[in-house]
N, C-alpha and C positions, 0 to 999 in steps of 0.2 A: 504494500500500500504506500503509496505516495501521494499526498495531501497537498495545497499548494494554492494561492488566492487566485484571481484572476487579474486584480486590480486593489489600488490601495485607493486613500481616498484625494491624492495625487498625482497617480500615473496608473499606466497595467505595470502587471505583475507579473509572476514566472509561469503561469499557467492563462496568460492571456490568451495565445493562441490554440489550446489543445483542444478549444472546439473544430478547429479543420482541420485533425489528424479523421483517415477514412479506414475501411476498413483494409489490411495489404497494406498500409504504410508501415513504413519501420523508423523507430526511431533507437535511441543507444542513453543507456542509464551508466555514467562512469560509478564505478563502486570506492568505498574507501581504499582499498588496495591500489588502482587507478587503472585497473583494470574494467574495457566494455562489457557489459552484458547487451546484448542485440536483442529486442524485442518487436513481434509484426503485430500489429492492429488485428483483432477479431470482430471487434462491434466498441460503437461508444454511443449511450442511451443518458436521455435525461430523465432525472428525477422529481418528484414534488417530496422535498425536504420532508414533509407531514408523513409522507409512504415512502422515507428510503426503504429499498431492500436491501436490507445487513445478512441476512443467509443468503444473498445471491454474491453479493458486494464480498464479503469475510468470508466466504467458505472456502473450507478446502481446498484442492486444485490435484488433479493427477500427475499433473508435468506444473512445473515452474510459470507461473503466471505475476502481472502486477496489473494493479489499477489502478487509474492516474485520477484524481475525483478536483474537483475544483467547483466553484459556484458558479451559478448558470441562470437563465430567466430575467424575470422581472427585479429590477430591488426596488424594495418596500423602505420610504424613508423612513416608516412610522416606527419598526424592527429594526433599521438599520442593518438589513439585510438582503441576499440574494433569495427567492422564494424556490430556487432548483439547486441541485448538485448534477452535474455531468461527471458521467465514471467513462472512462476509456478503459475498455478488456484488451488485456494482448499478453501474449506468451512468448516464450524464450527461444529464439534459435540459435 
C-alpha cells in the first residue's frame, strides 16, 4: 500500500497524476535498498470514501501486488475534504 495526496492546499502533490495511469501501464517503485521493483497496471477504480472496500483494497494477494490510493472526486469545503479515494491495482513483474 502506498498512500499519497493529490494536492496540498498550494500546489498538487505526488499523486496528482495517478488518475491517468491505464490499465498495461507500468510504472517503477525505487525500494529502500535502491533497488526497482516494476509494477503493470491491472485496473484503477474510484471510490465513495463512505463504501471504501478495505477487503478488496487490504486483502491478500497470491503474487506481489501494490495499491497506489490517493483522493479523488469532488472536495467538500464544508469537511475539508476529497468525497472519493482512487486505488490503482497493479502487480509485480
Amino acid at each position: 500500500i502506498i498512500a499519497g495526496h493529490v494536492d496540498t492546499t498550494t500546489s498538487a502533490a505526488v499523486f496528482a497524476d495517478l488518475g491517468q495511469l491505464r490499465k498495461g501501464d507500468v510504472f517503477h517503485v525505487v525500494r529502500a535498498d535502491g533497488r526497482k521493483a516494476t509494477f503493470v497496471v491491472d485496473d484503477a477504480q474510484t471510490f465513495a470514501k463512505d463504501a471504501f472496500p478495505s477487503d478488496l483494497v487490504y486483502a491478500d494477494t497470491p503474487q506481489a501486488q501494490v495499491r497506489l490510493i490517493t483522493c479523488a472526486g469532488d472536495y467538500d469545503r464544508t469537511v475539508r475534504d476529497y468525497k472519493d479515494n482512487l486505488v490503482v491495482f497493479a502487480h509485480l513483474v
